[in-house]
N, C-alpha and C positions, 0 to 999 in steps of 0.2 A: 231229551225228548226221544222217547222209542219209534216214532214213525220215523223210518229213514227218507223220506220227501221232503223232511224240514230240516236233514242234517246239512249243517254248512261248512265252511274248513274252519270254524274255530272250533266246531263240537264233533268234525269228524275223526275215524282213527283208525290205522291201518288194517283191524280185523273187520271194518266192513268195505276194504276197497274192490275194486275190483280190477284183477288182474290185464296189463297188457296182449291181446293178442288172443285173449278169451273168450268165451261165448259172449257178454255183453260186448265185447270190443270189435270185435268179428260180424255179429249184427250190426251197429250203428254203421260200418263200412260199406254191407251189402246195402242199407238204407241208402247210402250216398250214392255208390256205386247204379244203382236202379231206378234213382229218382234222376240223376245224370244224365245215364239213356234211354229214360222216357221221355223229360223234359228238351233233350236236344232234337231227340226226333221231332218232337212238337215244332219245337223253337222254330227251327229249319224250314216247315211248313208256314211260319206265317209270314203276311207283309212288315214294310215297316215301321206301319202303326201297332201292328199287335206287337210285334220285338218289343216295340218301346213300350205300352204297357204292361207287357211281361217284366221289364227289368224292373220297372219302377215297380211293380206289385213286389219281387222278390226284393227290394229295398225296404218297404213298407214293411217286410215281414221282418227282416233282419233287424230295422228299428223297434219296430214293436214287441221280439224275444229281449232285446235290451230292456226298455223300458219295463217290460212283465219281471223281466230282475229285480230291478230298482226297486220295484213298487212290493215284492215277495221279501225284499230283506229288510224297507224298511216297515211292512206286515210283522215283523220277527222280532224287527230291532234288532238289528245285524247290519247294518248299511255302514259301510265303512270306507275309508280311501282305499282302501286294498280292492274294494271294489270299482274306482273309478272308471272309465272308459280310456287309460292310457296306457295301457298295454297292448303291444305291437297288432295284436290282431283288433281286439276295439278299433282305435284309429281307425282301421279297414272301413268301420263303417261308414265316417267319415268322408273319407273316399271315395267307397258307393255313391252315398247323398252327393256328393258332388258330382260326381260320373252324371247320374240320375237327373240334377236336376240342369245339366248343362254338360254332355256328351263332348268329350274332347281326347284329344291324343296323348295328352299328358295326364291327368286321370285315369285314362287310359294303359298307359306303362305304368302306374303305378298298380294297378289293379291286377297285372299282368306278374309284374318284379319284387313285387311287395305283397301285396293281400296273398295270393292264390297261392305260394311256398309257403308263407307264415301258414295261412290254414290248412294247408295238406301237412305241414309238420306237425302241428298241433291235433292233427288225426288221428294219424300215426302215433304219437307220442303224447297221449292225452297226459297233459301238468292236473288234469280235474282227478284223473285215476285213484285217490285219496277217499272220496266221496262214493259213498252206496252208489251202486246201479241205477238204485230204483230213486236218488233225490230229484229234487227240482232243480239245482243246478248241474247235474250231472246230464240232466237231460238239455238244459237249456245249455251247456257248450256243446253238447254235440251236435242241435239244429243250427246255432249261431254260426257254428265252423261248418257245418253243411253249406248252408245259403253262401257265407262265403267264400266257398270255392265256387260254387253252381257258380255264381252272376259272370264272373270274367271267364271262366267255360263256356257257358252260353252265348256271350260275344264274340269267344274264338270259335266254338259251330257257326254262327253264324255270319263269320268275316268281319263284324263291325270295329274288333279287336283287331289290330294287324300291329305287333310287336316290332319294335325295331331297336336293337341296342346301343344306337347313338342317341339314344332319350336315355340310357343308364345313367347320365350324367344328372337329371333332374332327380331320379329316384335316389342317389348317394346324395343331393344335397337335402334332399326330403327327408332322410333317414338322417344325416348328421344333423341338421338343425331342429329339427324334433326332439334328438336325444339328448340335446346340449338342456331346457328346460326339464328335461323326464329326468334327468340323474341329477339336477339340483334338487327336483320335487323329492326322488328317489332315496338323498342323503338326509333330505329334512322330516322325512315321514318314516324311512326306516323298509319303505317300500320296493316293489320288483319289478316297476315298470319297465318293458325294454331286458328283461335280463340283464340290466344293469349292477344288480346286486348280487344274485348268486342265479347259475346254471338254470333253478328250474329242477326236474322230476322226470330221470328218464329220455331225456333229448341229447341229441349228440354233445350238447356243450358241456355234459355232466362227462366226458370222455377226457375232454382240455384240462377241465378243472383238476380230473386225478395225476393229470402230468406237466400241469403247470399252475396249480393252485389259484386263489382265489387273490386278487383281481385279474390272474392271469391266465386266466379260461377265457377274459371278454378277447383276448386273438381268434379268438374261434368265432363270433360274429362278424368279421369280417373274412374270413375265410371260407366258413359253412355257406355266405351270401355268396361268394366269389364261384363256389364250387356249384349251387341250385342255379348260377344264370348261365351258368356255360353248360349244362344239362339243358334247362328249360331252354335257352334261344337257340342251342342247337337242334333239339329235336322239331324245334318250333321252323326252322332253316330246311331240314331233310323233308319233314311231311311238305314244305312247303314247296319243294324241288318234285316229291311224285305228284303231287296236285297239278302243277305244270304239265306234267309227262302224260298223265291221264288226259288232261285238255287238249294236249295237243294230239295225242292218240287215238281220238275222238275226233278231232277234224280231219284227220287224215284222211 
């Protein structure tokens, strides 16, 4: 098919990707980048009824760029397991809807320790990079990994988020007991839910794999996780130390 809108990864090929860190790459950033902090400024300004139909509108969307998937591949007849919703960022959605329709602390860290690293790596290191610029799915992972980073951003502007890493212990059982079905599914489908199967395209775990081979690059999913919470909860700990210091600088 010559329109590259309808190319998809069984009919796409390396001479229409586009590069890492390129002018498409480099724009979809600023997109996220600018929709961030317009949206946070907003955020910030309203009560806590508008927060709450903010997030659930920004769910509504993320469901609904899945579903516009679904319904585009099987338009195509290309709808396959490969495309299911159980790779580590999907799930997210998941999560969202739950966050969404029943607001909790455990939701909460996950949205936090789980969704918002998966899809800022997956920004960074777009696995879709295979695929024209200009396709339908090249566009649909970059809004879907937009919105979700936006949602649990949006909660940390506006305080509803408050991270604590003595919840790390629900997120590691969330993550093992998830992955224990995804790499059964994984083995029987020949699939790469979870990076269970091979590295992926371009992400640090394609790093492990050249120096400890294949299944033994998955050490690097637990270390690549080990090394993103002791960055995120630390940083998340200092801002959270001047925020103090500014309030109290202020009453003084």
């Amino acid at each position: 098919m010559d329109n590259p809108f309808f190319t998809v990864y069984r009919t796409a090929s390396w001479d229409t990707s586009f590069p890492f860190w390129g002018r498409v790459h480099l724009s979809w950033l600023a997109v996220f980048l600018c929709s961030l902090l317009l949206l946070a400024l907003f955020y910030r300004r309203l009560g806590e009824t508008g927060r709450r139909r903010m997030i659930l509108c920004l769910t509504g969307l993320l469901l609904a760029d899945e579903l516009l998937k679904h319904a585009f591949l099987l338009a195509l007849g290309e709808e396959d397991v490969d495309y299911l919703p159980l790779h580590l960022c999907s799930v997210g959605l998941f999560i969202c809807l739950w966050y969404a329709i029943h607001p909790n602390r455990y939701a909460g860290e996950l949205l936090f320790a789980v969704c918002l690293p998966g899809a800022a790596i997956a920004l960074l290191f777009p696995g879709w990079s295979v695929l024209p610029a200009r396709s339908f799915l090249t566009i649909h992972s970059f809004t879907f990994h937009i919105l979700l980073c936006l949602i649990p951003l949006l909660l940390l502007a506006g305080g509803e988020l408050a991270p604590d890493p003595r919840r790390l212990w629900f997120c590691l059982a969330f993550l093992v007991l998830t992955a224990i079905p995804v790499w059964l599914l994984d083995r029987k489908w020949g699939t790469n839910f979870y990076f269970l199967t091979y590295p992926g395209v371009g992400n640090p775990l394609v790093w492990f794999e050249a120096r400890f081979g294949n299944p033994g690059y998955q050490i690097g999913l637990p270390v690549c996780a080990g090394i993103l919470w002791i960055i995120q909860y630390g940083l998340y700990a200092v801002i959270r130390v001047f925020q103090k210091r500014r309030r109290r600088d202020r009453t003084e």
